[in-house]
Structures are given as C-alpha cells and as structure tokens.
C-alpha positions as CSV (number, residue, x, y, z in Angstrom):
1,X,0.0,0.0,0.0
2,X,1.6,3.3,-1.5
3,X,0.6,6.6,1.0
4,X,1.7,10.0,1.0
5,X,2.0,11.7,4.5
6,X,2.6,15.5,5.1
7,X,3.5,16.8,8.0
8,X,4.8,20.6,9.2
9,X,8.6,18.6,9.1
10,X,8.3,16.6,6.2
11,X,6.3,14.8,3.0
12,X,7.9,12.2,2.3
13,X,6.4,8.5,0.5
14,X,6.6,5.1,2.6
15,X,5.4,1.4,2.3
16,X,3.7,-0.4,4.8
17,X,4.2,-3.9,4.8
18,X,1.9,-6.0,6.2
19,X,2.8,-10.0,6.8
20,X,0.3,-11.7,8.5
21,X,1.2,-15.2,9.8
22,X,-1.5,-17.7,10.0
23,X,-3.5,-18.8,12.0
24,X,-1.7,-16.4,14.8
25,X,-2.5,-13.4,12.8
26,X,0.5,-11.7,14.0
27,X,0.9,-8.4,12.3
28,X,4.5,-7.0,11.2
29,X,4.9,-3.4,10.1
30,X,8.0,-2.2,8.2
31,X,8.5,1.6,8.0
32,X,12.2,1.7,6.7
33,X,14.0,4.2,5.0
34,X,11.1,7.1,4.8
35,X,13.1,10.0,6.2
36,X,10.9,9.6,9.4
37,X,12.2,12.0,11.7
38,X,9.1,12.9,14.7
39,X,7.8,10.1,16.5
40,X,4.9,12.5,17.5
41,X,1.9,11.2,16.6
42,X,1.0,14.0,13.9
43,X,4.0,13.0,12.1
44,X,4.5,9.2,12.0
45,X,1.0,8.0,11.6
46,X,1.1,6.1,14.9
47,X,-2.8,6.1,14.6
48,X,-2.4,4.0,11.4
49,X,-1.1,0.9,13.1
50,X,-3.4,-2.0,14.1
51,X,-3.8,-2.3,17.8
52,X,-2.5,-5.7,17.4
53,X,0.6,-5.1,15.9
54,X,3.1,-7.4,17.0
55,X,6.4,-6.5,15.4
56,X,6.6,-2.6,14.5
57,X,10.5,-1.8,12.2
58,X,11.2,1.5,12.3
59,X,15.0,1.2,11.9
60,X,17.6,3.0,8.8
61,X,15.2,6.4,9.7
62,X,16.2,9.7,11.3
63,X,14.3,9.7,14.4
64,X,15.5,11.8,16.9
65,X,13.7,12.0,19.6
66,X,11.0,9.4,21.3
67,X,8.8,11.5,23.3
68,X,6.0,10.1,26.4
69,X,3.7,7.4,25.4
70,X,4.7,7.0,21.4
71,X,3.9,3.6,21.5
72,X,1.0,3.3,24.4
73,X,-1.9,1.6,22.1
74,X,0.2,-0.8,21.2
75,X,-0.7,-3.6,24.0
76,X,0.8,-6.4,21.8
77,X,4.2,-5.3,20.6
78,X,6.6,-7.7,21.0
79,X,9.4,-6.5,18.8
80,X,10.2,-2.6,18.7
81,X,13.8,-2.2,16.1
82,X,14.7,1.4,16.3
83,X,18.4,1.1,15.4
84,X,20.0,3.1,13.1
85,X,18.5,6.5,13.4
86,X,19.7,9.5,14.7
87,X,18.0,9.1,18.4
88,X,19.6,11.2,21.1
89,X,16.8,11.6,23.6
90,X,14.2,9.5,25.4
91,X,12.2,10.3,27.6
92,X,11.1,8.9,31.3
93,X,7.9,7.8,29.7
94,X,8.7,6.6,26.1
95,X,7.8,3.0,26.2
96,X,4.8,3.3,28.3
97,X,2.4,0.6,28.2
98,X,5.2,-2.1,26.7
99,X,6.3,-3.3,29.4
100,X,4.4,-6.6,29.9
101,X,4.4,-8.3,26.1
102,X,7.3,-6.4,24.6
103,X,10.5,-9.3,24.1
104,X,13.0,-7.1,21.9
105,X,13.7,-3.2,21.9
106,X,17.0,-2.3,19.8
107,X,18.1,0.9,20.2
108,X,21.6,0.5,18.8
109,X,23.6,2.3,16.3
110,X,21.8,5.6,17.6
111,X,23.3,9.0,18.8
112,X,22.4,8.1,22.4
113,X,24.7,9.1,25.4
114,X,22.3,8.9,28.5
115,X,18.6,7.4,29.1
116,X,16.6,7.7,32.6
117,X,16.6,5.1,34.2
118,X,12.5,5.2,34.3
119,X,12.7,5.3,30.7
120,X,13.6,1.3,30.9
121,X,13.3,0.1,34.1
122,X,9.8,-1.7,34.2
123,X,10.5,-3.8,30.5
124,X,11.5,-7.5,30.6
125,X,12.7,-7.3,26.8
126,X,16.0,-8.2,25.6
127,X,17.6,-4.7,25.0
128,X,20.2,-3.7,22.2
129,X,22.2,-0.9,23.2
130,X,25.2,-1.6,21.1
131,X,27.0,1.1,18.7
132,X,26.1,4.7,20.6
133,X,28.3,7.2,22.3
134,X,27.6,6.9,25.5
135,X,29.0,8.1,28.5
136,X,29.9,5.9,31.1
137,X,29.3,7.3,34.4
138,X,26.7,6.1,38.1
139,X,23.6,6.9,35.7
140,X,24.5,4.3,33.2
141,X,25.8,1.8,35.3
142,X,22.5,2.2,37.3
143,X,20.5,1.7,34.4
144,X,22.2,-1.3,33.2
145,X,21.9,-2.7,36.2
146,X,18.1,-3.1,35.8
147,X,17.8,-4.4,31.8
148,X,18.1,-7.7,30.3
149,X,20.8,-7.1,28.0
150,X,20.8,-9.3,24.5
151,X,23.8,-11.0,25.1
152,X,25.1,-10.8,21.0
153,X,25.9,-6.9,21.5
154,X,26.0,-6.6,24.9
155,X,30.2,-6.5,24.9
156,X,29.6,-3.5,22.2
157,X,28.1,-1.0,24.5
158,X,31.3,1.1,24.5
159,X,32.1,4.0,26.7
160,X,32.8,6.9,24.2
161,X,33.4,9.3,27.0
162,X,33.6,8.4,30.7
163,X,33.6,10.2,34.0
164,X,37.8,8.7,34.1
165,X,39.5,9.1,31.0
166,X,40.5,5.7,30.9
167,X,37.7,3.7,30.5
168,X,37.3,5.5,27.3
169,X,36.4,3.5,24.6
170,X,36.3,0.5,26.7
171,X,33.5,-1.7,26.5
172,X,31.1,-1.0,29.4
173,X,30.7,-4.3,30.7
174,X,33.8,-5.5,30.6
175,X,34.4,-3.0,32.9
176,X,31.8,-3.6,35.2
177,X,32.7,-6.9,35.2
178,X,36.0,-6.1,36.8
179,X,34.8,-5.0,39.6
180,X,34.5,-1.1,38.4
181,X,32.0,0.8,40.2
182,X,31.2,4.7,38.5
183,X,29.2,5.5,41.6
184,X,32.2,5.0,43.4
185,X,34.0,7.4,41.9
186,X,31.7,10.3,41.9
187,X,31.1,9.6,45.3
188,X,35.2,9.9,46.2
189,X,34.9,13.1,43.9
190,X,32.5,14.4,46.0
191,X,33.9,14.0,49.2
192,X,37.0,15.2,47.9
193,X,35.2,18.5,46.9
194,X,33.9,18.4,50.6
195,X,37.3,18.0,51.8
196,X,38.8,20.5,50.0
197,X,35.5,23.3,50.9
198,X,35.7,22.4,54.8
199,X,39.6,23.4,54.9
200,X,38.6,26.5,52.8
201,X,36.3,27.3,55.9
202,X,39.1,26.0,58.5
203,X,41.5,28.2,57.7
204,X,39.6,30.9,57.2
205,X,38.3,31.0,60.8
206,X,41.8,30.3,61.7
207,X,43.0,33.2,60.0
208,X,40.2,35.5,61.8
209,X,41.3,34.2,65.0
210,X,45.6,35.0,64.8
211,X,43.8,38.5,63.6
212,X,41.8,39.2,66.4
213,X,44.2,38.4,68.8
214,X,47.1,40.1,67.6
215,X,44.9,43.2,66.8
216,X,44.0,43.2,70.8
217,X,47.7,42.4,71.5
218,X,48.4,45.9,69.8
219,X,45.6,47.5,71.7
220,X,46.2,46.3,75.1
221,X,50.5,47.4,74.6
222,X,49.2,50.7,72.9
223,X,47.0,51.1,76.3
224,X,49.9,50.1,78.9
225,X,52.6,52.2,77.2
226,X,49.8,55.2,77.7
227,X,49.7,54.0,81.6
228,X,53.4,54.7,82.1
229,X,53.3,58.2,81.0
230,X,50.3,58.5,83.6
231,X,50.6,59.5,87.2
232,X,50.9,56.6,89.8
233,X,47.6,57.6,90.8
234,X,45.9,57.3,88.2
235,X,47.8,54.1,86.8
236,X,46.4,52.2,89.2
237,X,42.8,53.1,88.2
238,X,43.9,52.2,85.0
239,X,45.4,49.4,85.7
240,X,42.9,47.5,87.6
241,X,40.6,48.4,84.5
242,X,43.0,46.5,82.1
243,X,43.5,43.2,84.5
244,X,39.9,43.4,84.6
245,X,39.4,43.3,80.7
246,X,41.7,40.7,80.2
C-alpha cells in the first residue's frame, strides 16, 4: 500500500508492509528508509497501526527523539527495532504501556549518550544498546543494572566518554565486570570537593582568630605604654581596668 503523508517537518512516500502469519495473525509493520524523523503522533501515523501489531521496524530512519507514550496503544508489541537512526533523547515515559508483552527493543547504532533510568526500568525485553556514544558514568551503570541485556551486542556497548579518561572506549561491561564501580568514583569526587570546601572554611576561621588576637595584643600594649606616661595615681585606676578586661 503506497501513501503519502505530510507533515509541518516533512512529505515524504513510505510502504507499509503487512505480513500476517496464520493462523496467529500476528501483524508485522515495516516503516524503513522514509526520512521519518518525529515520533509525534501527527508526524508518524502512529494512529495508522493496528492495535495488534506485533512486530513494528522503524530502523535505517532519522528519528531523533522518542517522546511520552509513542507507542502506548500498542498492548501487543513484542518487537520494537529502532536502530540506526539519529536518536539522542528518550524520555522517562517513552515505552509506556510495553512493558508486559514487549520481548525485543533495539536501540543500537543511535546518537544516544544517556537514558533515565524510568525510561527502561519496568521492560522484561532483551535490550540492544550496542553502537552509541555513551557516557559511562553512576547513571549508566545504574540503568544497566536493571535491563536484560541481549547478550550478542551486549560487549559493544562502549564507553565513548567516561567520568575517568581511561575507561574510554572501553566496553562497558567489561568493565563492570571487573569490579569497576562509577558510583564510586563520583562519590570519592565528592567527598574530595567536601574536603577541599571544609579546609577553605578552616583556615579561614583560623586566620580571623591570629587576627583578632594580635589586633587586641596591639591595643592592650598601645594602652599600657599610655599607663606609664600616667601618674601613679591614676595608673592604678587604670590598671585595675585593664586586668579586669583581660
């Protein structure tokens, strides 16, 4: 089936391919190479799809974004491929209403460096991350820690940049593996900076002290040499005031 779609971003011609498998009746949608860019609903004819799709390609597009509740109608996905765009973003609520029947999400070759961790943490499907910049710091290695990795591509999640230069190009969990723990670090950071702040305040309060004391040191010889030139009678009064004061 040939369509046009226009959109404020683009017009652009697709193909939807529909291959039904009997007597399932599973439904698989292809919507490859149509210079898809929004996965807003205005823009990617989300309300096009059957209910029941079960597998839904999206991949060689250039999506950029995937925005709250793209793909909440769609009870019975089990397969979601949305490698090979141009993704940088996801937000907490993406893959809302997936959670339960969804087996496969690939999200690699992408321009991803960071996802939230709500974004993923309730799906049960195998997850391709492989082939995006990422940068390996506690947020990452949290989020991991909560997916079911597909095992294939799971030592090609690379660390592009890294919170320690090192790991830097490193495959992720190779490095986890070893007993590398990113939360760690920034935890030793901060204390560090704590460190470094509370000793700011030390000496400061230090250096006010030595002030004030020497400054009374000067007042308190200033006030005894004016004693001496005094007569006796009077340096006594004054005297006794002083003693008193200190």
């Amino acid at each position: 089936m040939e369509a046009e779609t226009e959109g404020t971003l683009w017009t652009v011609v697709f193909s939807m391919h529909f291959e039904e498998e009997m007597p399932c009746g599973n439904i698989s949608i292809t919507r490859r190479h149509v210079q898809l860019t929004s996965m807003k609903e205005q823009y990617w004819g989300r309300q096009d799809l059957p209910s029941d799709t079960v597998f839904l390609k999206l991949d060689e597009n250039k999506i950029y974004q995937i925005p709250n509740n793209a793909f909440k109608h769609l009870n019975y996905l089990q397969e979601l491929d949305l490698s090979k765009n141009a993704i940088e973003k996801i937000e907490t609520a993406a893959f809302k209403g997936l959670a339960e029947g969804l087996k496969l999400l690939d999200l690699s070759n992408n321009h991803i460096h960071s996802i939230p961790k709500e974004a993923l943490a309730k799906l049960k499907a195998k997850i391709r991350l492989s082939n995006n910049p990422w940068h390996c710091e506690c947020a990452l290695q949290e989020v991991l820690r909560e997916l079911t990795l597909d095992p294939e591509s799971a030592n090609e999640i690379t660390c592009h940049t890294s919170v320690q230069e090192e790991y830097r190009d490193k495959p992720l969990v190779q490095i986890l593996d070893s007993g590398i723990n990113f939360c760690n670090i920034r935890h030793k950071t901060t204390d560090v900076a704590m460190f470094i702040t509370m000793f700011g305040w030390f000496t400061m309060v230090i250096t006010y002290i030595v002030y004030y004391v020497r400054h009374n040191e000067k007042d308190t010889r200033r006030h005894l040499k004016y004693l001496k030139s005094l007569p006796n009678s009077q340096i006594e009064k004054d005297f006794d005031t002083v003693s008193t004061v200190l």
